[in-house]
PALO-862807 format. One record per residue (C-alpha): residue in one letter; z negated, y, x. Coordinates in steps of 0.25 Angstrom, whole numbers, padded with zeros to 4 digits, always signed. Each point is the difference from the previous one (the first is absolute). Layout:
// PALO-862807
AZYX ...
This chain:
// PALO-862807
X-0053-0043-0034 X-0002-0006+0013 X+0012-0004+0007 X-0001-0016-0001 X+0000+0003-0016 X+0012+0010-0001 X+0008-0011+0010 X-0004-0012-0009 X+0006+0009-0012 X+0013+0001+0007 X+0001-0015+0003 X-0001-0001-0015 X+0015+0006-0002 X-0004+0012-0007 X+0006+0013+0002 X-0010+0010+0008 X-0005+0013+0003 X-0008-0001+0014 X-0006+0012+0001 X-0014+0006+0009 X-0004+0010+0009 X+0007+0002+0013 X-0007-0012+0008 X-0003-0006-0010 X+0009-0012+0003 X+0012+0000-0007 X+0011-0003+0012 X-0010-0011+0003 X+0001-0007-0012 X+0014+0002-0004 X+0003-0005+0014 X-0011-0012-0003 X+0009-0001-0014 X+0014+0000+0009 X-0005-0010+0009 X-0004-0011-0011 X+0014+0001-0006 X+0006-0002+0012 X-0008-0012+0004 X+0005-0007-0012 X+0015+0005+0002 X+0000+0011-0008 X+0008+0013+0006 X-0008+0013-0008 X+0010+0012+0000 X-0008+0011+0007 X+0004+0014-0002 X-0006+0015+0000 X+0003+0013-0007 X+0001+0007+0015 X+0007-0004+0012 X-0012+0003+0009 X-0009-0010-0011 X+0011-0012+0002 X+0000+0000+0015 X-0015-0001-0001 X+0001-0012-0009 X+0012-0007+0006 X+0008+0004-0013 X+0013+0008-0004 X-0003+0012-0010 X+0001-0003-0016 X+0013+0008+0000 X+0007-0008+0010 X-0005-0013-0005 X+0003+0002-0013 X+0013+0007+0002 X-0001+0012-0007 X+0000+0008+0013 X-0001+0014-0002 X+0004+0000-0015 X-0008+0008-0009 X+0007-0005-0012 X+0008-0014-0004 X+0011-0001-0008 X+0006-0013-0006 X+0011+0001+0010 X-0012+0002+0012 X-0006-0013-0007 X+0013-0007+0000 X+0001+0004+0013 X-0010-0007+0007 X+0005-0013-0004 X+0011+0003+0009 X-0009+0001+0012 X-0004-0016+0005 X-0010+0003+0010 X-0007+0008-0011 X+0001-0010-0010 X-0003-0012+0010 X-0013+0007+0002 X-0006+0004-0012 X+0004-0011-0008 X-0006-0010+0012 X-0013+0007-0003 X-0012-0004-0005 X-0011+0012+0002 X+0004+0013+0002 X-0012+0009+0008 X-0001+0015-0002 X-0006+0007+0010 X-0006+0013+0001 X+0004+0003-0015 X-0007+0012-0001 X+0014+0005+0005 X+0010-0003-0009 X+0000+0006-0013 X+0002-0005-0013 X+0015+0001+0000 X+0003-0005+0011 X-0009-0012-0003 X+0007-0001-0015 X+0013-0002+0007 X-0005-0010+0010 X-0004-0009-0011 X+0015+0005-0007 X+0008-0005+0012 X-0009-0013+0001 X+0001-0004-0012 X+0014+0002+0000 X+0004-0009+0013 X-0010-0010-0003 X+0008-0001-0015 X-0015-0002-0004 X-0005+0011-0011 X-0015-0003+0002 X-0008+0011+0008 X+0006+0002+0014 X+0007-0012-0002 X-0009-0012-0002 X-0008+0005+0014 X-0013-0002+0002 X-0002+0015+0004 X-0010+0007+0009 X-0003+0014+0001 X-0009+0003+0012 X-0006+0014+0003 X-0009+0012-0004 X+0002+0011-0009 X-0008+0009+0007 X+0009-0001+0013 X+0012+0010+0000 X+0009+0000-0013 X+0014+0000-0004 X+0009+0008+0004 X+0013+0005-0008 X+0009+0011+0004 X+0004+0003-0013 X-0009-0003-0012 X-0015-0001-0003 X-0004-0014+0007 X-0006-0009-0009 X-0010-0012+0007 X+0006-0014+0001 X-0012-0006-0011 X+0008+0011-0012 X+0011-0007+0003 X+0004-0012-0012 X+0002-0009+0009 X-0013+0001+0006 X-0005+0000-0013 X+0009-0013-0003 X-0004-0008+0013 X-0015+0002-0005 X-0006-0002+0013 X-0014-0007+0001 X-0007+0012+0007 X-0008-0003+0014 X-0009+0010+0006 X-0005-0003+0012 X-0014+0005+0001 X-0004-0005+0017 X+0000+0010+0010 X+0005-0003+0012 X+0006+0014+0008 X-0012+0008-0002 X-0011-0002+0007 X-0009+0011-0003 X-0008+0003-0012 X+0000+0013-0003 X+0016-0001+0003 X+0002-0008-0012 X-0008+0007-0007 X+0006+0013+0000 X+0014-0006-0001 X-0005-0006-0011 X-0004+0013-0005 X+0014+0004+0003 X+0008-0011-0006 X-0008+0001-0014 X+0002+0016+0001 X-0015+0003-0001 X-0003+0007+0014 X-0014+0008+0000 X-0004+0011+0012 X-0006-0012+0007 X+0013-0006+0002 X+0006+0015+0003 X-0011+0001+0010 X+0005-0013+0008 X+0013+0004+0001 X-0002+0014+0005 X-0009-0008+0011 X+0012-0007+0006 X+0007+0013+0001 X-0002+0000+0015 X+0010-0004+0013 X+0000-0015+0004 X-0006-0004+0013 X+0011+0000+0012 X+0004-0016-0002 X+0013-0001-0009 X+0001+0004-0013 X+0011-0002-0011 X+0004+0012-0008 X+0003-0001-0014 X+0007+0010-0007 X+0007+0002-0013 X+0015+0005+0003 X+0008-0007+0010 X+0006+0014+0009 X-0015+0001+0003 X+0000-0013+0006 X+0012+0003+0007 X-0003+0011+0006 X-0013-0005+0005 X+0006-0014+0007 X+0011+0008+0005 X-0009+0013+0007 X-0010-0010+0004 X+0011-0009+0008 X+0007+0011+0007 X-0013+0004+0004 X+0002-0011+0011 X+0006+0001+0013 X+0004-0016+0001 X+0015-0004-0001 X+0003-0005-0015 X+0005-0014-0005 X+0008-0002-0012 X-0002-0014-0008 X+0014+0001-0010 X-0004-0009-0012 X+0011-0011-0001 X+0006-0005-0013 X+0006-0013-0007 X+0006-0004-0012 X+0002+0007-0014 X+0002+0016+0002 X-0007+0003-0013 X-0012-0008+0003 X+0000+0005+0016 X-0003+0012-0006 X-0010-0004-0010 X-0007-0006+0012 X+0002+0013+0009 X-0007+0007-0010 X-0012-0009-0001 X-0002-0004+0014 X-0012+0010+0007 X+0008+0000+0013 X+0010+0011+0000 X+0016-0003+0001 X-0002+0007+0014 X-0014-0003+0006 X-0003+0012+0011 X-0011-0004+0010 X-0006+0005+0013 X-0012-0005+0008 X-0012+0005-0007 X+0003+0002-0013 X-0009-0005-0011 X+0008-0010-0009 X-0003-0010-0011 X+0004-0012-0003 X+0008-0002-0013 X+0000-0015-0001 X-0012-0011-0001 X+0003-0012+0011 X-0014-0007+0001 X+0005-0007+0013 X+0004+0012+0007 X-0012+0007-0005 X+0004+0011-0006 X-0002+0004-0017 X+0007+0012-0006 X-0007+0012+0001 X-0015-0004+0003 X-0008+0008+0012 X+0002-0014+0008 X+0014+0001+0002 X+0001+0015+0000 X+0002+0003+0015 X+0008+0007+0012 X+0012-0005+0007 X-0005-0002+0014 X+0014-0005+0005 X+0010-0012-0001 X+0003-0013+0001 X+0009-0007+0009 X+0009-0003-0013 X-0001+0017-0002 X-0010-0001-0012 X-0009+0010+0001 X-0017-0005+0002 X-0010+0007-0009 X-0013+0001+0004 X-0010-0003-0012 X-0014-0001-0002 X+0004-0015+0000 X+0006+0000+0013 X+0015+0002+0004 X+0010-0007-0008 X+0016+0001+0002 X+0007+0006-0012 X+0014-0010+0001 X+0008+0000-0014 X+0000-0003-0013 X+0005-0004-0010 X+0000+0005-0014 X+0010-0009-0010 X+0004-0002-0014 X+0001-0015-0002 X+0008-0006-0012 X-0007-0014+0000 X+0008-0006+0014 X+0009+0011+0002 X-0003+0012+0008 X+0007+0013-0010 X-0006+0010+0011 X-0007+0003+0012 X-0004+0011+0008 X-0006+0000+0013 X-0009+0011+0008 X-0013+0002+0009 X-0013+0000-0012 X-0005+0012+0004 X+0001+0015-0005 X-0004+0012+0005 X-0017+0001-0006 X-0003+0013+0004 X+0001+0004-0015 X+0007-0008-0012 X+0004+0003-0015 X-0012-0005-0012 X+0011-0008-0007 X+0003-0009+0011 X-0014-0003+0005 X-0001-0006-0014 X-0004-0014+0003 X-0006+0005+0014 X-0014-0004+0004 X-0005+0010+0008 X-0013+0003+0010 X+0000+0013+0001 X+0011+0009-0005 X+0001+0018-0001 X+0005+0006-0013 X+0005+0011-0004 X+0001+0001-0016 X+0001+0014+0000 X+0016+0000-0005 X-0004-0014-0009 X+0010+0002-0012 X+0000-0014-0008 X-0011-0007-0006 X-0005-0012+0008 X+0004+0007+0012 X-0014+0001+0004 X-0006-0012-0004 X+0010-0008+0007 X-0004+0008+0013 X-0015-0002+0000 X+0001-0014-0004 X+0008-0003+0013 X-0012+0003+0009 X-0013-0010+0000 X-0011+0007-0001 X-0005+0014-0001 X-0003+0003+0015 X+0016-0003+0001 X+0004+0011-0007 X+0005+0014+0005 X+0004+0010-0009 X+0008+0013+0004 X+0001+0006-0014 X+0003-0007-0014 X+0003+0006-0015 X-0005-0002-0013 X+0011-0008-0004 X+0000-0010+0013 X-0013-0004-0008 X+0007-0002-0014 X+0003-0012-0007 X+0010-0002-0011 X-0008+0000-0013 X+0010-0007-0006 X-0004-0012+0009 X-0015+0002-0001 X+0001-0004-0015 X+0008-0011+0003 X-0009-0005+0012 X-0009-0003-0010 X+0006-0009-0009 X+0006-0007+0013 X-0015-0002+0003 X-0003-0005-0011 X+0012-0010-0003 X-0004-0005+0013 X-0013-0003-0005 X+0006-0008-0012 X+0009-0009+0008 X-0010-0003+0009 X-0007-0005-0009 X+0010-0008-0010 X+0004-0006+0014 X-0014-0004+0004 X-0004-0005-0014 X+0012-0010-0002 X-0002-0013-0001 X-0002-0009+0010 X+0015-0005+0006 X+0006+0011-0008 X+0003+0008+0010 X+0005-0012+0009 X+0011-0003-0010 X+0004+0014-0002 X+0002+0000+0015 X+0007-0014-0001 X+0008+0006-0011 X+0004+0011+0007 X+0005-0007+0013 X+0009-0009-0006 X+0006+0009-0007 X+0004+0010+0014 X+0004-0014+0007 X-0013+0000+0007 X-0005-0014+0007 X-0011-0004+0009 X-0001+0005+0012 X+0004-0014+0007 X+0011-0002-0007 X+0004+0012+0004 X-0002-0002+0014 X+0008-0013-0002 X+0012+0005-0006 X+0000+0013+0010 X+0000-0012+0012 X+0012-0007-0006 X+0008+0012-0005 X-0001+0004+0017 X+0011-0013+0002 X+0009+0005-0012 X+0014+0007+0003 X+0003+0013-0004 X+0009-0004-0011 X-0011-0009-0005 X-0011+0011+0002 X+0010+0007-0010 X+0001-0008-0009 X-0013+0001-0003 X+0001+0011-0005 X+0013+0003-0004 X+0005-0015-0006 X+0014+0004-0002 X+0001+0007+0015 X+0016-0004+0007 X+0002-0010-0010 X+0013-0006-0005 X+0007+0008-0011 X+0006-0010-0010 X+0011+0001-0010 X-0010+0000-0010 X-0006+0013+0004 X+0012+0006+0004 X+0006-0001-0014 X-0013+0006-0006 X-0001+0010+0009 X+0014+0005-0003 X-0004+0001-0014 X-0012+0006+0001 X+0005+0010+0010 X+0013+0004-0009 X-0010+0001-0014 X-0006+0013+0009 X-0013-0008+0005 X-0007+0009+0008 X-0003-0005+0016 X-0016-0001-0002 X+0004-0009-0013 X+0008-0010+0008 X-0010+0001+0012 X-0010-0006-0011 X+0009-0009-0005 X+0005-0009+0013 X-0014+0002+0007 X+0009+0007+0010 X-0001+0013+0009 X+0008+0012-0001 X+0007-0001+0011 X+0004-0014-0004 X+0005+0004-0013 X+0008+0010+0005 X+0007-0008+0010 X+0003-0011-0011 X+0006+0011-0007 X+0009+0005+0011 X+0005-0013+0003 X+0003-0003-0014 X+0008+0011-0002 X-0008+0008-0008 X-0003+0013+0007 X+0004+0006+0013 X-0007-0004+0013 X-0002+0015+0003 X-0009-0001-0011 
């Protein structure tokens, strides 16, 4: 399925899974798929199973979106719970598409009680709430991980079975440039190796030339230990970058977790450092050989200068944010460069990289390997110190299921592109006023006017009820509501009110005690 296809599906309102080869396109069109909605006024709730996959699509992670947090269970009383929070409830329930990023990492369980936790605060039974819900990623990358019980995969979870996604498999390649490349990661990703592709492999088992070269390895003390021994090797004075944080403390550290740039970034002149975020303008991409460089020196501001094969560009801050519509929940701010003399496999996923030096010797999860070769290129990018039988296993449980992805991909292409004519249009149609979608000029429009509209009236808008009057009227029946044990979450329905409103109605009626 080309990616023009899989996005007109999307448009339709269906529930997906958009699903390829690593450069096969997938940010790219779920971005395309973000972009549209947004153009016809339409927020999407985007989100990832990792902290380090949400700040790469500008997201918060399905944990803290869905405010199940670290939770491996939800009780009646967790449910009920939720209600209580409005900034969570404000969120999901003024949701209309809910993207899942890099689903390959959250298992079954937890996506089961995703769907649990929205159903619940959207008061909506249908899957995940009556959502139009978008799974993005590839089985084949690095899988769930679960301390304490057998990780089941996200699509043997009943609510993935519920959501019935359309399946989208992108079939362009547009990381890889080199033939034989694609074809023995093909080889790879279908778990069919032969000598030939052995051969290949055992090839690039040599040093890289004397121009920079990322490290990838599979455990993180390996990549710490190389970054710290190759700094100290330098005789310059150091420079200390401390990130700097706003907003709520949960979701600071949700952020500090996903950022690429460390809490305390260490720099000296000459060390070879990677950029961690893409900014086009400032010219600069995460992770490609382009942007890899050396810190030269420093600006006037104190930033430091890294030289690239693009010329010298200034590293001044960025920002890394979890947005909730309008409002800011958390920021933290800090230099977007790391240390690049070596870096762990799990967080180049996503990476696109010219040339990188592997060691796979100490590989010890399936996808480990496959998620490493397939950051590089091409072949002649590819350096290998050492790599193990299992560094090129897949999970056979996915190999079989890869197949029937493949051909339910097949089958919707084709149900779409054999509709008839203006089907599709009306589905599309359909779908839009249902989310509150409207035309892009009328968007525009109303975005022009709302710019001259108080803050109370701004609101408003969303929140009808916001500071207004209480009348007798109300007061009287929510007395008798509150003394016939209505719970909080019940009256917050009922008055179309928040909270904290309700619970300072109540004190000032009376009714409980203003240190409650």
């Amino acid at each position: 399925m080309t990616q023009d296809e899989a996005l007109s599906i999307l448009k339709s309102g269906a529930n997906a899974f958009l699903t390829g080869e690593p450069g096969s396109g997938k940010t790219y069109t779920i971005n395309r798929y973000i972009a549209w909605l947004r153009e016809r006024g339409v927020e999407p709730a985007i989100t990832a199973s990792t902290g380090i996959a949400a700040t790469h699509v500008g997201g918060m992670t399905i944990h803290a979106w869905s405010g199940i947090g670290i939770k491996r269970d939800l009780s009646e009383w967790d449910l009920e719970a939720l209600l209580e929070r409005e900034p969570l409830v404000r969120r999901v329930r003024a949701a209309k598409v809910l993207v899942i990023d890099e689903v390959s990492m959250l298992d079954a369980h937890l996506l089961t009680l995703v769907d649990r936790a929205v159903r619940t605060v959207r008061g909506d039974q249908r899957p995940f709430g009556g959502l139009q819900v978008i799974f993005v990623g590839d089985f084949f990358q690095l899988p769930p991980v679960s301390k304490n019980e057998e990780s089941k995969f996200a699509f043997e979870s009943p609510a993935w079975e519920d959501a019935n996604p359309v399946y989208c498999y992108l079939n362009e390649q547009h990381r890889q440039e080199d033939g034989d490349f694609l074809n023995l990661l093909g080889a790879l990703r279908q778990g069919e190796l032969e000598p030939v592709h052995y051969e290949m492999l055992q090839a690039r088992a040599q040093k890289p030339p004397g121009a920079l070269v990322t490290k990838l390895y599979p455990h993180n003390a390996d990549v710490d230990r190389i970054n710290d021994e190759a700094l100290a090797t330098i005789a310059a004075p150091a420079r200390v970058y401390t990130m700097q944080t706003q907003g709520n403390k949960t979701l600071v550290e949700s952020l500090k977790r996903g950022c690429l740039s460390p809490d305390k970034l260490v720099l000296k002149e000459g060390a070879a450092v990677m950029f961690t975020r893409n900014n086009f303008e400032h010219g600069y991409v995460n992770g490609t050989l382009g942007t890899l460089g050396t810190v030269t020196g420093y600006s006037p501001s104190g930033f430091p200068l890294v030289k690239t094969r693009g010329g010298l560009i200034e590293a001044s801050p960025e920002e890394w944010r979890i947005d909730d519509r309008a409002r800011t929940l958390a920021k933290v701010t800090q230099v977007p460069l790391r240390l690049a003399w070596a870096i762990t496999v799990h967080k180049s996923q996503g990476m696109s990289l010219d040339a990188a030096l592997m060691d796979l010797s100490a590989a010890f999860e399936y996808g480990q390997g496959y998620v490493a070769l397939s950051r590089v290129r091409t072949l002649r990018g590819l350096y290998l110190s050492g790599f193990n039988a299992r560094a090129l296993e897949v999970h056979p449980a996915i190999l079989e299921r890869d197949a029937q992805f493949k051909s339910s991909s097949l089958a919707a292409k084709n149900a779409f592109a054999n509709m008839p004519e203006g089907e599709h249009a009306a589905l599309q149609k359909n779908f839009l006023t249902a989310i509150g979608g409207k035309e892009p000029e009328e968007v525009k429009k109303e975005k022009a006017a709302g710019e001259g509209l108080s803050r109370l009236e701004k609101m408003r808008q969303k929140h009808p009820n916001a500071y207004k009057a209480w009348s007798q009227d109300d007061d009287a029946r929510l007395t008798g509501l509150f003394r016939t044990n209505a719970k909080v979450s019940t009256l917050v329905k009922e008055f179309g009110r928040q909270h904290g409103a309700i619970n300072s109605r109540l004190i000032r009626l009376g009714l409980v005690e203003p240190d409650l």
